[in-house]
N, C-alpha and C positions, 0 to 999 in steps of 0.2 A: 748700406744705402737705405733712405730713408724711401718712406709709400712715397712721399709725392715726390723725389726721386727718379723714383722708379715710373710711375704714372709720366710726368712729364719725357721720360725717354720713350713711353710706350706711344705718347703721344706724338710726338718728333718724328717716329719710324712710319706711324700710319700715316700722318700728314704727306712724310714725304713717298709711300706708296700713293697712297691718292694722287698726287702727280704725277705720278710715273702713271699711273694705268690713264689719268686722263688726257695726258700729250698723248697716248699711242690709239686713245680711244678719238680724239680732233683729229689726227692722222690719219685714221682709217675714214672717218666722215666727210675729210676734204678729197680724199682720195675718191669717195664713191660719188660725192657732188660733181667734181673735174669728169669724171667717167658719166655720168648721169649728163651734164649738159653736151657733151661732145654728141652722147646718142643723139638728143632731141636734136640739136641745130642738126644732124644727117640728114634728120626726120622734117626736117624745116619747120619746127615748133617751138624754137628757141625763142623768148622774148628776144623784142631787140636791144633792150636795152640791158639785157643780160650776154647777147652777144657781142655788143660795144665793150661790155666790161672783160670780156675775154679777146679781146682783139685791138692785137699791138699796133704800134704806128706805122709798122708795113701792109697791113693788112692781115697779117695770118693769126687764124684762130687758134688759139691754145688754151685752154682749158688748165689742162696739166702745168703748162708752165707757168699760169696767173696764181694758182692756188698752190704752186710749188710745191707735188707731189712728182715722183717718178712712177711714171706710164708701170704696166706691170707688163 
């Protein structure tokens, strides 16, 4: 196998590590944002218009389920 061979596979493999750690690193960030506004709207400091955006057309607030994370 030739250097840029070999280079180009080494490159392919981190590429696709760097995605993998950064889906699981958006994952964890959406996860602590959904947990982060549920606290504040408790606290009633939720912008409203950040509450709107977490609040389906029944009215119930979800966080979790707008940012399509599972609750822990």
């Amino acid at each position: 196998m030739s250097e840029l061979d070999d280079l180009l596979r080494q490159k392919a493999e981190l590429e696709a590590k760097i995605q993998e750690v950064m889906a699981g690193e958006v994952e964890r960030l959406k996860y602590q944002f959904a947990e982060l506004a549920y606290k504040l709207r408790e606290l009633g400091v939720l912008p409203g218009a950040v509450v709107d955006a977490f609040t389906d057309k029944a009215g119930t607030f979800n966080s979790y389920r707008t940012m399509k994370v599972k609750k822990a």
